[in-house]
Backbone as a printed PyTorch tensor [residue, N CA C, xyz], in Angstrom:
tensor([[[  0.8320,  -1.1740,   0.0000],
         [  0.0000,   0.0000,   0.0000],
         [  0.8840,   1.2470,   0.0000]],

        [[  0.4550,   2.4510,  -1.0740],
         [  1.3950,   3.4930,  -1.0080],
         [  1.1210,   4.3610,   0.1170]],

        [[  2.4700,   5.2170,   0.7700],
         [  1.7970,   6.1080,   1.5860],
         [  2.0500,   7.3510,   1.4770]],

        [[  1.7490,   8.0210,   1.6680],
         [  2.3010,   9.6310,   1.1010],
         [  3.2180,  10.3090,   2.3630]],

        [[  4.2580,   9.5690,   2.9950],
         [  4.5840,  10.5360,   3.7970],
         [  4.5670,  11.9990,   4.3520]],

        [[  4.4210,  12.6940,   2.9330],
         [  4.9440,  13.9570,   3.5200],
         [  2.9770,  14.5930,   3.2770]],

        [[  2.3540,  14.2230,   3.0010],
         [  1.1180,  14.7600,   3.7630],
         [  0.7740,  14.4790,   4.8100]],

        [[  0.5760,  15.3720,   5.5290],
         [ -0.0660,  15.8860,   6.8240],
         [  0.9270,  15.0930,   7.5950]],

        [[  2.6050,  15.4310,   7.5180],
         [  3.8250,  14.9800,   8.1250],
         [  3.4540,  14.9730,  10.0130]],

        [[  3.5680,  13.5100,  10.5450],
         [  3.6400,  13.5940,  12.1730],
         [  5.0290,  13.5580,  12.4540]],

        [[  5.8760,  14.1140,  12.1020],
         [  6.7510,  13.4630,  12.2510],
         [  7.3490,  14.9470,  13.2000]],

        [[  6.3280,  15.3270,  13.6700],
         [  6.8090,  17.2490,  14.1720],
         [  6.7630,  16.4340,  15.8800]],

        [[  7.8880,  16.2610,  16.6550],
         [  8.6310,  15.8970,  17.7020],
         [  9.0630,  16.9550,  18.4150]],

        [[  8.2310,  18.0920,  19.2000],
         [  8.7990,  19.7020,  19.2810],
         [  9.7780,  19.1640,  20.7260]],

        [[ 10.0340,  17.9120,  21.3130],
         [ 10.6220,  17.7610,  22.3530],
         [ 12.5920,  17.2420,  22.0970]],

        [[ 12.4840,  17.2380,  21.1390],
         [ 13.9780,  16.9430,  19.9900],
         [ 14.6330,  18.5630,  19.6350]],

        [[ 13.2730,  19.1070,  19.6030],
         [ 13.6980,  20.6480,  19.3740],
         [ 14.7210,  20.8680,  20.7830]],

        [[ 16.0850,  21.7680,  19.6080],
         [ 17.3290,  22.2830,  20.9920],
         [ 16.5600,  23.8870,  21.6950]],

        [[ 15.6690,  24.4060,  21.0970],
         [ 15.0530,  25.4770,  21.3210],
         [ 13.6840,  25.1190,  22.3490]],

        [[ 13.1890,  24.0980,  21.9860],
         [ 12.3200,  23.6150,  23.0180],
         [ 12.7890,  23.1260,  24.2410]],

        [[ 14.1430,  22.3550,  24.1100],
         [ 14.8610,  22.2520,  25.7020],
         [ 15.3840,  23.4560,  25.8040]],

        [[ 15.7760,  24.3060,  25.3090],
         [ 16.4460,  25.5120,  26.4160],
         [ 15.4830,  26.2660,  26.3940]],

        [[ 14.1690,  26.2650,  26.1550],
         [ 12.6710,  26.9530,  26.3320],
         [ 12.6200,  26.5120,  28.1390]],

        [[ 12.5770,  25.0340,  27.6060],
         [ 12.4600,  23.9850,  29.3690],
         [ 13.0510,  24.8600,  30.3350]],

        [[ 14.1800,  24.7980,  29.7480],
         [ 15.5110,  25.1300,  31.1790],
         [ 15.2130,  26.7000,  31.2280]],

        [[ 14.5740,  27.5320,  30.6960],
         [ 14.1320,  28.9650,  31.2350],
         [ 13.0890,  28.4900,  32.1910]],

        [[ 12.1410,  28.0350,  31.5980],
         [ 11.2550,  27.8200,  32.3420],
         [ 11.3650,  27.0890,  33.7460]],

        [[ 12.2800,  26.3070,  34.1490],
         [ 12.6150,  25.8610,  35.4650],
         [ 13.4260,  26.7820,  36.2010]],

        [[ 14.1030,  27.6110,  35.2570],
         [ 15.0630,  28.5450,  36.0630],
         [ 13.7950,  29.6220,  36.5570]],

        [[ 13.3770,  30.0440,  35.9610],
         [ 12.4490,  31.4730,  36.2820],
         [ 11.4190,  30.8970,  37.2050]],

        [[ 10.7120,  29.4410,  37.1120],
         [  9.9330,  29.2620,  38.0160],
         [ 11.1050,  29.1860,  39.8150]],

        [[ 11.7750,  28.7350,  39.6440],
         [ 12.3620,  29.1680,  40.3890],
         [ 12.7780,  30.2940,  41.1700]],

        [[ 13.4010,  31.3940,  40.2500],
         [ 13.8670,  32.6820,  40.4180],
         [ 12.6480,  33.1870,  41.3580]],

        [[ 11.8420,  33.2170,  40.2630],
         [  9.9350,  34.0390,  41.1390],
         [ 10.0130,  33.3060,  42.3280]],

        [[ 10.0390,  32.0450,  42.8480],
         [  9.2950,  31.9170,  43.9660],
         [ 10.2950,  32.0670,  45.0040]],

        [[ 11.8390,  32.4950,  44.5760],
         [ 12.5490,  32.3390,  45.5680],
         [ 12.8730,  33.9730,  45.6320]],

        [[ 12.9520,  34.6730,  44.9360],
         [ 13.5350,  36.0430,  45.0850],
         [ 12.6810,  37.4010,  44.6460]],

        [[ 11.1480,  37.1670,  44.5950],
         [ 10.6400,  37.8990,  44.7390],
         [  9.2950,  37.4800,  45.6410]],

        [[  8.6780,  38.6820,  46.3420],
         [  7.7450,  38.6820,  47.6630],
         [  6.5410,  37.9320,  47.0190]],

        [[  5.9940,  37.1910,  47.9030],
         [  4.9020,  36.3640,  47.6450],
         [  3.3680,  38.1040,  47.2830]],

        [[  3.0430,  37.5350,  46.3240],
         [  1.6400,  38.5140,  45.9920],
         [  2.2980,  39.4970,  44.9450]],

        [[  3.1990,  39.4790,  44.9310],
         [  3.7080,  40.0950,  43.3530],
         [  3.9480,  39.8580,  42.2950]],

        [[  2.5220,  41.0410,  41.6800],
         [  2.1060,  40.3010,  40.1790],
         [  3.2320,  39.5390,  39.4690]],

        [[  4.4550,  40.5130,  39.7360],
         [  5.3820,  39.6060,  38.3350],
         [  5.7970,  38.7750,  38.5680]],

        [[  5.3620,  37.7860,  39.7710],
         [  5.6180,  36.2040,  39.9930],
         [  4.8180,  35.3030,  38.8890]],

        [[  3.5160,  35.4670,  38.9160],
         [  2.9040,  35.3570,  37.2690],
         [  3.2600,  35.4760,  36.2010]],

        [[  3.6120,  36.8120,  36.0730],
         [  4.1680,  37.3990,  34.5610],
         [  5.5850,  36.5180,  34.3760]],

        [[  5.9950,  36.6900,  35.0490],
         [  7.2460,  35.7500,  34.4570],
         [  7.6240,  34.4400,  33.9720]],

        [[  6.5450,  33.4230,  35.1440],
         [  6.1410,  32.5360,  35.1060],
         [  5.2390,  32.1070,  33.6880]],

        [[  4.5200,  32.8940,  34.0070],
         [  3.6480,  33.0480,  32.1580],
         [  4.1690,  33.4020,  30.9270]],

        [[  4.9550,  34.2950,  31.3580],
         [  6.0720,  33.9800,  29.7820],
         [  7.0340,  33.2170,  29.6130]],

        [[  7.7420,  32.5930,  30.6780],
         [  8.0420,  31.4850,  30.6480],
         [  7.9310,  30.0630,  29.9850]],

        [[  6.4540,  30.0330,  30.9120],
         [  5.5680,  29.2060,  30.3400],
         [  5.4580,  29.2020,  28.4620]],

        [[  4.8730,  30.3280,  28.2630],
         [  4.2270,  30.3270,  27.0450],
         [  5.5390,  30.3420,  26.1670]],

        [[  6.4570,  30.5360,  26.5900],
         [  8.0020,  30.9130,  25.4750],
         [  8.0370,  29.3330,  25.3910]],

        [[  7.6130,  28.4720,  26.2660],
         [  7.5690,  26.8490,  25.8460],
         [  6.6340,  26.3240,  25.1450]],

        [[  5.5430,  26.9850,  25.9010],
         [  4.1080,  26.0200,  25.2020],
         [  3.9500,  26.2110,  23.7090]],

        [[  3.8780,  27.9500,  23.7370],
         [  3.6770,  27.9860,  22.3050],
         [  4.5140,  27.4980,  21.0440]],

        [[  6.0920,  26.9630,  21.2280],
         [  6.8680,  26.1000,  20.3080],
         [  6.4920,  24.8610,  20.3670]],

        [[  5.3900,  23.8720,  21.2550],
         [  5.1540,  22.9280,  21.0040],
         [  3.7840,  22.5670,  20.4610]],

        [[  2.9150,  24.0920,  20.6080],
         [  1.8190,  24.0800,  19.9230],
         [  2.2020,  24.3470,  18.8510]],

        [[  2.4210,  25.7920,  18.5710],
         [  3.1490,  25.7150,  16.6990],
         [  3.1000,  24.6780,  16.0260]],

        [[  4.2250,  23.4830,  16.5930],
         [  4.9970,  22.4490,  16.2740],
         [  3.8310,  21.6260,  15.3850]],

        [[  3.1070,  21.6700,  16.5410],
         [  1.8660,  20.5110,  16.0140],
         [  0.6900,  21.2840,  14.9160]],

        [[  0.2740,  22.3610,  15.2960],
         [ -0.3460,  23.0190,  14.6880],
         [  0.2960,  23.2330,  12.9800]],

        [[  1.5140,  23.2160,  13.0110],
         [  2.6490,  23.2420,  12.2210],
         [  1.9510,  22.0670,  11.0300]],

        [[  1.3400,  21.0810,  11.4580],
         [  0.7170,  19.8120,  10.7000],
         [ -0.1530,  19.7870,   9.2550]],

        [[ -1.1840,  21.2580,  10.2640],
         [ -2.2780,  21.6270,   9.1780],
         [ -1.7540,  22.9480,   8.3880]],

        [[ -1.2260,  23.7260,   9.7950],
         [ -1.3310,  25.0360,   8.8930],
         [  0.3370,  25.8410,   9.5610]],

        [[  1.0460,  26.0610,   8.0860],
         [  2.1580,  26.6020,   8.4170],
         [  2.2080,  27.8670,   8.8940]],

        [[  1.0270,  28.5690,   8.3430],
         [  0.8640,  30.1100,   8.9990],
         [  1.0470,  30.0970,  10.8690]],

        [[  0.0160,  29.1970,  10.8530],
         [ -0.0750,  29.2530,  12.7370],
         [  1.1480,  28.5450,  13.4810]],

        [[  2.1960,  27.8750,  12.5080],
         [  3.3640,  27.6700,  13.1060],
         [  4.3790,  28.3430,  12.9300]],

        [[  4.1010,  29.6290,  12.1010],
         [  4.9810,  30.4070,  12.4220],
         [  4.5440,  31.4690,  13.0830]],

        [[  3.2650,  31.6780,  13.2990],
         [  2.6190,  32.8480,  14.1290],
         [  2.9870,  32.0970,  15.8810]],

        [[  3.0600,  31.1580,  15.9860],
         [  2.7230,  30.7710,  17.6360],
         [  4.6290,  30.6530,  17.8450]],

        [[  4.7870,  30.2820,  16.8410],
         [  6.9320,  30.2590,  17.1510],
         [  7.3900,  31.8440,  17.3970]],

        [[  6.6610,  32.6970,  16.6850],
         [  6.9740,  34.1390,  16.8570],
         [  6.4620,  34.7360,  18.0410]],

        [[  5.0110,  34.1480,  18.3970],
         [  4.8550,  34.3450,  19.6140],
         [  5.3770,  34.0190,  21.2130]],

        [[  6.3150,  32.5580,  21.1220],
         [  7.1310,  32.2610,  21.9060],
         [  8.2570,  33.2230,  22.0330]],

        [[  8.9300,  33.7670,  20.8710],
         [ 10.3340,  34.4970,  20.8580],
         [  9.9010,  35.7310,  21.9350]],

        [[  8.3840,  36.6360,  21.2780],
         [  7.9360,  37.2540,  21.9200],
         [  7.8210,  36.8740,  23.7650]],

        [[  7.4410,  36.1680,  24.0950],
         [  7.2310,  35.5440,  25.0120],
         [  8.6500,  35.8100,  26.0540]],

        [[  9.4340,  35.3550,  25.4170],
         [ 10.6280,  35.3030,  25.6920],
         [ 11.4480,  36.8280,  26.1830]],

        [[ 11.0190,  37.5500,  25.2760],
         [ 11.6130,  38.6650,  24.9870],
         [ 11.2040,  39.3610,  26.4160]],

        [[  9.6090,  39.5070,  26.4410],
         [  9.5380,  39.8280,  27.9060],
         [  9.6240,  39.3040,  29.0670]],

        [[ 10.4510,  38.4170,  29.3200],
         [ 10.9650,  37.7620,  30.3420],
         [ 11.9190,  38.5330,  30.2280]],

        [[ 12.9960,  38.5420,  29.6280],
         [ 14.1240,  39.0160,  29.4690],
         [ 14.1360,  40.3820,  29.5950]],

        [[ 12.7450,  41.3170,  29.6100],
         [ 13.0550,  42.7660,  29.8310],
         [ 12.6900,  42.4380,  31.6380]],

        [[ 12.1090,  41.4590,  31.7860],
         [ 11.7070,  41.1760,  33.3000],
         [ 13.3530,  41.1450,  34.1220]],

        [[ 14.3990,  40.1680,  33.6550],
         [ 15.1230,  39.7610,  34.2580],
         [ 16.1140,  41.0970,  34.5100]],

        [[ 16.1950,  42.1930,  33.2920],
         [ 16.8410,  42.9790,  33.5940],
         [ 16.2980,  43.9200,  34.0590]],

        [[ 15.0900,  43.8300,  34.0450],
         [ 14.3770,  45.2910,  35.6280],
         [ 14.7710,  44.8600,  36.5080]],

        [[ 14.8330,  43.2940,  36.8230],
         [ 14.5100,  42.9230,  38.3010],
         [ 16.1740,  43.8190,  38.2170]],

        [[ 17.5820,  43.4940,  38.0250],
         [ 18.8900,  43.5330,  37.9420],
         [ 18.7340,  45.4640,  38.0580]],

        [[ 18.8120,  46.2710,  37.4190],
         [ 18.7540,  47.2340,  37.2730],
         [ 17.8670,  47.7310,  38.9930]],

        [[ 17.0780,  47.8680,  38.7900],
         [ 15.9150,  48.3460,  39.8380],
         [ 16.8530,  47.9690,  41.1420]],

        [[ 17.0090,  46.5900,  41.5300],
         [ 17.9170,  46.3760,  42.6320],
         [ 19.0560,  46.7630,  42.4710]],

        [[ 19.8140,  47.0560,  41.5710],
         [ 21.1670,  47.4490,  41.6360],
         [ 22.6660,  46.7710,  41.3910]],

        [[ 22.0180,  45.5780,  40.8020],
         [ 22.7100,  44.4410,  40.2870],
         [ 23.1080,  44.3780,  39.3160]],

        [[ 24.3930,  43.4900,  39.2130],
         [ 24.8870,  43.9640,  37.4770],
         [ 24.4080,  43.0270,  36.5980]],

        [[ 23.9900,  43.5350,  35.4510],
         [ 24.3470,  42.6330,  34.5460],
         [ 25.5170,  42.6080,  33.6360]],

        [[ 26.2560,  41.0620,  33.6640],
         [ 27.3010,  40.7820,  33.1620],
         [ 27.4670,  41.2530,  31.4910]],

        [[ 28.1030,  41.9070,  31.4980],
         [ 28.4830,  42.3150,  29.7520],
         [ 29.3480,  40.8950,  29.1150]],

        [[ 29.2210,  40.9050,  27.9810],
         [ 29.1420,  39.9100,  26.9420],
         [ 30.7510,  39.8260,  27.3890]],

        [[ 31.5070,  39.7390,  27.1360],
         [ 32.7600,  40.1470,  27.2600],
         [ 33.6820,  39.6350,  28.3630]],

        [[ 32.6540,  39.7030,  29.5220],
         [ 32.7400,  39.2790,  31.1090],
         [ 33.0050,  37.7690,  31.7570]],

        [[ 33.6550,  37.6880,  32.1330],
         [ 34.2240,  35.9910,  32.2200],
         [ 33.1250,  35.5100,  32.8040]],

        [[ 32.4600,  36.1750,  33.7330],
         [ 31.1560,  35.4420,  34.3810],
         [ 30.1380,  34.8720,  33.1760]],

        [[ 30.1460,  35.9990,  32.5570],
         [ 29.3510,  35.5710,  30.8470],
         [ 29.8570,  34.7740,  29.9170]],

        [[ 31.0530,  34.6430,  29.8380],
         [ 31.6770,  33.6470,  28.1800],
         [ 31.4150,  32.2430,  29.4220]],

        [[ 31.8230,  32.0230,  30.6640],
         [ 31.6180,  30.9150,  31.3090],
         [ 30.1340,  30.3810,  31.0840]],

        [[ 29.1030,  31.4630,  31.8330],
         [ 27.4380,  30.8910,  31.5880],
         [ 27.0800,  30.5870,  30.1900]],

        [[ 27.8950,  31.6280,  29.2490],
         [ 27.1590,  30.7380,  27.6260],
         [ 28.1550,  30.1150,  27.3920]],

        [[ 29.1660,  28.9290,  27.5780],
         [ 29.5300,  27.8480,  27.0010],
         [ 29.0240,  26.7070,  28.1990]],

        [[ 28.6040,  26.8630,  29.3430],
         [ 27.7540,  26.3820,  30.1100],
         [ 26.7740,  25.9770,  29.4860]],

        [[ 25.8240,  27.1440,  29.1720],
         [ 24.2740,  26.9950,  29.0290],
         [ 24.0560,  26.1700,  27.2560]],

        [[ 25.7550,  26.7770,  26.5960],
         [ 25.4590,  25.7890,  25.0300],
         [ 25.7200,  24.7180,  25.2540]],

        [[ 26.3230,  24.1590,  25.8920],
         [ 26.8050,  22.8090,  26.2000],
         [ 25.4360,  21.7660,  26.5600]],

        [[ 24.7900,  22.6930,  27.5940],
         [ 23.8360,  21.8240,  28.4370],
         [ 22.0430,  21.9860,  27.8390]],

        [[ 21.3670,  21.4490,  27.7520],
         [ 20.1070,  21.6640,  27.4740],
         [ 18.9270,  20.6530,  28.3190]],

        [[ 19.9790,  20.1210,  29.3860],
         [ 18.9050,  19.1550,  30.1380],
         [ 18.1140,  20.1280,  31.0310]],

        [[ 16.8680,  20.6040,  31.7790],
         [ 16.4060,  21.1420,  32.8590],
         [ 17.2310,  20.5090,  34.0130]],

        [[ 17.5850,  19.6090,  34.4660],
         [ 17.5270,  18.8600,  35.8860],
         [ 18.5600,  19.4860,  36.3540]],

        [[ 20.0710,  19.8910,  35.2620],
         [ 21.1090,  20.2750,  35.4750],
         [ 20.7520,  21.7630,  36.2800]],

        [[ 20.2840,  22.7510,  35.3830],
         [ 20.1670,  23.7390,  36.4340],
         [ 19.1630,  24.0090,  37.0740]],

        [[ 18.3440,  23.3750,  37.4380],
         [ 17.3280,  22.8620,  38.3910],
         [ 18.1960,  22.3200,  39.7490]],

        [[ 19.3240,  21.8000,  39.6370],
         [ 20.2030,  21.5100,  40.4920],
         [ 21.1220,  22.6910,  40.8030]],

        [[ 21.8100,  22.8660,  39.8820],
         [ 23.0700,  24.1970,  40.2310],
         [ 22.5620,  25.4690,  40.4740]],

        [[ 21.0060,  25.9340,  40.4180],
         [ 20.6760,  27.2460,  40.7390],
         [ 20.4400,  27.3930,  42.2060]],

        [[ 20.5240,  26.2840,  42.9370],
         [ 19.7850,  26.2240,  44.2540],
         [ 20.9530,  27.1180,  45.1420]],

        [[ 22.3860,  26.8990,  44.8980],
         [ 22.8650,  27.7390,  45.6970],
         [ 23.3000,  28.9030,  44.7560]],

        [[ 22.9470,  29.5620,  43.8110],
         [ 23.3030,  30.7680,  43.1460],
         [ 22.5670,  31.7110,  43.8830]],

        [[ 23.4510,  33.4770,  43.7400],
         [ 22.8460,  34.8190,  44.1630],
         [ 21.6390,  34.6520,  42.9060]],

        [[ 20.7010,  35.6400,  43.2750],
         [ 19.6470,  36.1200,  42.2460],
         [ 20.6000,  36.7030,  41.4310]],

        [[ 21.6760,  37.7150,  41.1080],
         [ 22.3660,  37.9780,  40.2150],
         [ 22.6490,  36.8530,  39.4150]],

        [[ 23.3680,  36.2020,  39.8450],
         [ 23.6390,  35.2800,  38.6710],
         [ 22.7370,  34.4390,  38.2120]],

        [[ 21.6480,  33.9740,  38.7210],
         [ 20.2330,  33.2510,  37.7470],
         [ 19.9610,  33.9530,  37.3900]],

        [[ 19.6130,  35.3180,  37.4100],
         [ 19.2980,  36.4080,  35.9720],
         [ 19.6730,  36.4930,  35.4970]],

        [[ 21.4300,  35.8710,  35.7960],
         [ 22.3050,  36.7240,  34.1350],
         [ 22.5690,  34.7750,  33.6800]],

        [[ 22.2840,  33.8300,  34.4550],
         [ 21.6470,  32.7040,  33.5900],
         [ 20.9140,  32.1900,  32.7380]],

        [[ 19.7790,  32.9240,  33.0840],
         [ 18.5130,  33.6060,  32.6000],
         [ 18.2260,  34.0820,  31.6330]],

        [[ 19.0190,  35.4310,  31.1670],
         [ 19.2430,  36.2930,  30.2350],
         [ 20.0500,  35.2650,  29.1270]],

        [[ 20.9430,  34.7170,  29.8590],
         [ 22.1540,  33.9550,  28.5500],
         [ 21.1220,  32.8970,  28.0530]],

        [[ 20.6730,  31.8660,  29.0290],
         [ 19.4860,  31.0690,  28.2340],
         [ 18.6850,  31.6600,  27.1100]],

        [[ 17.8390,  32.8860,  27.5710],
         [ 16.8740,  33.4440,  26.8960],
         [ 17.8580,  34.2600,  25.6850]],

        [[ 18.9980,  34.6660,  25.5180],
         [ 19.3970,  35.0490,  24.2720],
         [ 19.8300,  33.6130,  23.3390]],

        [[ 20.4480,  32.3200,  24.1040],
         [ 20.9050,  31.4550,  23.3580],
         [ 19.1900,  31.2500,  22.5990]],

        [[ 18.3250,  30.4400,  23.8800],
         [ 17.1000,  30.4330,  22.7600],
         [ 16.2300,  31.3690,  21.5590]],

        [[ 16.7620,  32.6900,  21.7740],
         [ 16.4520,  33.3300,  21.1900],
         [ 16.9700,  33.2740,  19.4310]],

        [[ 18.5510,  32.9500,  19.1410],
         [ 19.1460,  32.4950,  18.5760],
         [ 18.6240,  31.4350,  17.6640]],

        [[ 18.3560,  30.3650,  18.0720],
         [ 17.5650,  29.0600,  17.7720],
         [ 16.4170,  29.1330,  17.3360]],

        [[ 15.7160,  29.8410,  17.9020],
         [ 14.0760,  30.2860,  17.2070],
         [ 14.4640,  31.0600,  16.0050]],

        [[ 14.8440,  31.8500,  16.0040],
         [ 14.9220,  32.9930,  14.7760],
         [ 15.3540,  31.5730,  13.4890]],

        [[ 16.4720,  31.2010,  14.2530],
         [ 17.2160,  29.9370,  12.7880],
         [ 15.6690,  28.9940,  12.8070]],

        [[ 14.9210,  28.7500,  13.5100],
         [ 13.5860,  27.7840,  13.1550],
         [ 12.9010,  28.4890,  12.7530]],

        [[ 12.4700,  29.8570,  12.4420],
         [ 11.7830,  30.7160,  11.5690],
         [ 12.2330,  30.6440,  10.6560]],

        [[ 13.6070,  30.7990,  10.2980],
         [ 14.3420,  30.8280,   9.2130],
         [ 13.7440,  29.6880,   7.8470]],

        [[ 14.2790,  28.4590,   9.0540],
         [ 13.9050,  27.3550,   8.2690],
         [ 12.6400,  27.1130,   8.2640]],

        [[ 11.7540,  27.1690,   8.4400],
         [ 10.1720,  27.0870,   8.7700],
         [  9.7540,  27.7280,   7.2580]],

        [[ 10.2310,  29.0760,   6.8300],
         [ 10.1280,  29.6470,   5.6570],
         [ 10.9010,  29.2090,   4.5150]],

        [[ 11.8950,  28.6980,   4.4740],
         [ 12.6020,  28.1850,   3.7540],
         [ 11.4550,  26.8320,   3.1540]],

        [[ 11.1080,  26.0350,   4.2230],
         [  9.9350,  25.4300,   4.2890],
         [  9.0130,  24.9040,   3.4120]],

        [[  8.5850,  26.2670,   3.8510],
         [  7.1450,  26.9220,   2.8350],
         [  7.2670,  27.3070,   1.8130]],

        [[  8.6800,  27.3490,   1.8250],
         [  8.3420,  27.8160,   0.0940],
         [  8.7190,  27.5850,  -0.9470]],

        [[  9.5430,  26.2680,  -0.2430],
         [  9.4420,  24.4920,  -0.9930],
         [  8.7020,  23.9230,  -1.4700]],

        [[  7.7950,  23.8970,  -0.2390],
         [  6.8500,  22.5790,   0.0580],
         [  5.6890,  23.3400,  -0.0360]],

        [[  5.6410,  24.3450,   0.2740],
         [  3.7640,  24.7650,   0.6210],
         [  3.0370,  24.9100,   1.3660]],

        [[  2.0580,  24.7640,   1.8370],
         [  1.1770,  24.7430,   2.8450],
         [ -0.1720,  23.5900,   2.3930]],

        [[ -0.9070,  23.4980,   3.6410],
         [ -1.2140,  21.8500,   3.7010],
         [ -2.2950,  21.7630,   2.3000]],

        [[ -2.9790,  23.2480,   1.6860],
         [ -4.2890,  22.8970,   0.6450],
         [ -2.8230,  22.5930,  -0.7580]],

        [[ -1.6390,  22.8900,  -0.7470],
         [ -0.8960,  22.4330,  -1.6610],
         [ -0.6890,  20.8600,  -1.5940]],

        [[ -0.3300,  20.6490,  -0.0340],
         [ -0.0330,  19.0380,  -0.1530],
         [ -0.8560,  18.2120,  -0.4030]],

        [[ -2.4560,  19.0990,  -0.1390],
         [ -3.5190,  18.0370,  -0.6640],
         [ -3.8360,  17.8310,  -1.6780]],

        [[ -3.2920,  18.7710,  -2.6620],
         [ -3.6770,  19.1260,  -4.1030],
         [ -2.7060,  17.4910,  -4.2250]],

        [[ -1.7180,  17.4140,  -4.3050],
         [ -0.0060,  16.9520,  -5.0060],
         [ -0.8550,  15.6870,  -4.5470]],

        [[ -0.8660,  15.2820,  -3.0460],
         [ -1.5470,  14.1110,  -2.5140],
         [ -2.6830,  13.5400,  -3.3540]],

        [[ -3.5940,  14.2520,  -3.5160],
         [ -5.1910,  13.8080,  -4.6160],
         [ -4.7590,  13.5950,  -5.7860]],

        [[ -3.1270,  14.6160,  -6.2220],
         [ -2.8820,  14.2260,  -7.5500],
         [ -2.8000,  12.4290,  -8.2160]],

        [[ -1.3840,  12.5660,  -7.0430],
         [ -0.8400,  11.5130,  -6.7930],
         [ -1.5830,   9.8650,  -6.5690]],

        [[ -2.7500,   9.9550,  -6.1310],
         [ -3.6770,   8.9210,  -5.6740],
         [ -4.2830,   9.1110,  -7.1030]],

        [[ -4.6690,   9.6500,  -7.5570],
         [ -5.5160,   9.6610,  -9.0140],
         [ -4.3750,   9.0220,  -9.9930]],

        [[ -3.6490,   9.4520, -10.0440],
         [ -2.2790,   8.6700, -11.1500],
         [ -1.6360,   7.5460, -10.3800]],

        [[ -2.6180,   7.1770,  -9.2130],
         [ -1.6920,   5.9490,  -8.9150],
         [ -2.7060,   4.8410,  -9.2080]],

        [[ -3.9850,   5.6850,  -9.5090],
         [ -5.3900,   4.5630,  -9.2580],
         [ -5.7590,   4.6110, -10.4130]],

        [[ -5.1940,   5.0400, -11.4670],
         [ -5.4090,   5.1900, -13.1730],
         [ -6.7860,   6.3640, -13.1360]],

        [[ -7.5140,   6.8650, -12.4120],
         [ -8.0820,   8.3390, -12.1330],
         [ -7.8660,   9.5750, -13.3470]]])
């Protein structure tokens, strides 16, 4: 029996994604950060948490959504980056406002956390090593995560469009698919 692989492709695994694990590992770091270093009843224990959140969810909804319709997988991947982005203006209010530095690119504390944070993409790891860090440095963990993932998304937009405009979108694959079944069934 023939099968048409590449219609309506399952083969979208958003947990293989290197952007979906270092989505993870924000998201364990910041759930963290909030409940340990800022006052219980303050809103931006939420907000952070929620973009957090959503800088994950929405690359694994995309992903799938990604199935039927390429538009909404690149609208919900753009919405994660977004997602992201304001965390990252979060991490450097919190730094600024208190009086904390953030590490410049340049800064040994920094070339250390991003060949750290490229190296690693498991959660458990800094789910473990943040427990005895200052709040300074899980923000500027934080920040390096959220620029590495930031990095990674843009290159999966990249390719996402590259994509599309190969391959198409799904009323193309059904066209090629119906073709294909008609010239395979003498049709």
């Amino acid at each position: 029996m023939y099968e048409d692989k590449d219609f309506l492709r399952q083969d979208n695994n958003y947990r293989t994604l290197k952007a979906f694990k270092k989505a993870e590992c924000i998201y364990d770091v910041t759930f963290y950060f909030a409940h340990q270093f800022l006052k219980p009843g303050d809103r931006t224990i939420d907000q952070m948490i929620q973009a957090a959140r959503s800088g994950k969810q929405n690359l694994a909804e995309g992903n799938i959504d990604g199935i039927t319709s390429r538009e909404m997988e690149l609208k919900l991947t753009n919405v994660n980056r977004a997602s992201l982005h304001e965390l990252l203006l979060d991490y450097e209010d919190y730094l600024r406002v208190r009086g904390l530095e953030q590490w410049a690119y340049n800064d040994p504390r920094c070339i250390q956390t991003r060949a750290f944070c490229k190296a690693h993409l498991d959660s458990a790891i800094y789910r473990e090593k943040i427990k005895d860090r200052t709040d300074e440095t899980i923000a500027n963990i934080a920040i390096t995560l959220i620029h590495q993932c930031d990095v990674l998304i843009r290159g999966l937009i990249e390719w996402k469009k590259r994509d599309f405009k190969e391959h198409g979108g799904i009323k193309e694959e059904m066209y090629r698919a119906r073709k294909e079944w008609m010239r395979r069934n003498g049709n």
